[in-house]
N, C-alpha and C positions, 0 to 999 in steps of 0.2 A: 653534144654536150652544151648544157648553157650554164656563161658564166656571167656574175655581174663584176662589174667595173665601177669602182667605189671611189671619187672625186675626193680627196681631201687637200683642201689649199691651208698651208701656215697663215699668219697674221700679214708676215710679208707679201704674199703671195696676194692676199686677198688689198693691201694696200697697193702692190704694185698695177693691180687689175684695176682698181677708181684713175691709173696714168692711161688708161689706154682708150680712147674714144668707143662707148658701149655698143656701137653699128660694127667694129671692126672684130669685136670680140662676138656677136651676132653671126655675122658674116663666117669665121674660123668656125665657131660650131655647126653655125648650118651646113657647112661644105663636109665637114667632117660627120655630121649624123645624116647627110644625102650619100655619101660613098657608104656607109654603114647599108643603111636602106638599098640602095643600089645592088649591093652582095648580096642581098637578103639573110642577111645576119643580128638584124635588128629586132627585139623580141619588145623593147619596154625601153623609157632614157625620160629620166625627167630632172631639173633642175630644182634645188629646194630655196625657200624664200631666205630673209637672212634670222640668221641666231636669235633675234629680238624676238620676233616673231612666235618663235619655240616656246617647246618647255622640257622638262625632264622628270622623270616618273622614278624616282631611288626605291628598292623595294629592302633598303637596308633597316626601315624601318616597318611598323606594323599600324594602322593602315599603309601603303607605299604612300611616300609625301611626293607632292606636284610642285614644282618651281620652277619659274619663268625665266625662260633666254632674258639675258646672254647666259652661259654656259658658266663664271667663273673662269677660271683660270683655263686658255687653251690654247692649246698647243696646232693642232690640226682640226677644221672642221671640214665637216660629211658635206659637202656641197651641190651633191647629185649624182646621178648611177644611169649607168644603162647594163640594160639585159641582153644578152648574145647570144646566140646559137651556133657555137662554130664545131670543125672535128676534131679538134683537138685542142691543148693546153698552149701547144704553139702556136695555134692560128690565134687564140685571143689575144697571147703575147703581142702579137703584128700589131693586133687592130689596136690595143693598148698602148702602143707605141707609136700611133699616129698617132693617138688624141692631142688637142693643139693645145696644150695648157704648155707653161714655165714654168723658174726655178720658185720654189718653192711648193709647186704642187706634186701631188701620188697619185696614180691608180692604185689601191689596191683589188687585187684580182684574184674573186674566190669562186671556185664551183659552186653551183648550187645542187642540193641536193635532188637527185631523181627517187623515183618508187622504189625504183631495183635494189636501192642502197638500204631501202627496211625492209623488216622479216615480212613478207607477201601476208604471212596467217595474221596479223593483229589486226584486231577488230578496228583500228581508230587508223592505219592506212587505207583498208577497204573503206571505210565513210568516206575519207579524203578523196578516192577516187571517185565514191558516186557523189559527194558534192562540188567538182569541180566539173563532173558531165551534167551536172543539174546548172551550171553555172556558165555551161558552154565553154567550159577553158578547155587547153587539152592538159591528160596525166602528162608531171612530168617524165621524161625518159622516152615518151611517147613523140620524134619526129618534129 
């Protein structure tokens, strides 16, 4: 089963991180996504640049409107994810619970979804399946 693990730090969380020498926070992650690797439970993990940087795509409107980070008012941002492969809901709990983050930050932690979980007959999972063998990925559900 692979689940992602969804980094969100509060405003605190993201100020208390500028107190902490950035080699030391380096260091905590790479230990922790080498024990990842190590398990061979690592599928994907990538860290996202800051807010500014962004934008947001509202599709409340008709074209969708595009507007530039920061985000407005917020509460928790999406800071980075990784992808897991574990056998159960419990096991990613574990690994989710080493992650070396503080108070103010989440995992939250969602299954992704696999093939098994849509109707096998619809035309547009069959494509999915052959453009992800076109693509060299494997299906998910597939090991």
């Amino acid at each position: 089963m692979r689940y992602m693990l969804i980094m969100r730090d509060s405003d605190e969380a993201q100020q208390a991180a500028k107190e902490v020498p950035f080699e030391q926070i380096l260091e905590q992650m790479g230990r922790y996504n080498e024990s990842l690797m190590k398990a061979g439970v690592l599928l994907a993990g990538e860290g996202l640049r800051a807010p500014e940087e962004g934008f947001v795509v509202d599709f409340d409107s008709e074209p969708p409107l595009v507007t530039d980070g920061p985000y407005g008012e917020t509460k928790e941002l999406f800071n980075g994810f990784w992808i897991i492969d574990v056998s159960s809901r419990d096991e990613a709990a574990q690994w989710a619970s080493r992650c070396p983050l503080g108070p103010g930050s989440k995992l939250e932690v969602r299954r992704v979804a696999e093939t098994e979980d849509f109707p096998q007959d619809n035309e547009w999972i069959q494509k999915e399946a052959g453009w992800r063998e076109e693509l060299g990925q494997r299906t998910p559900g597939q090991g």
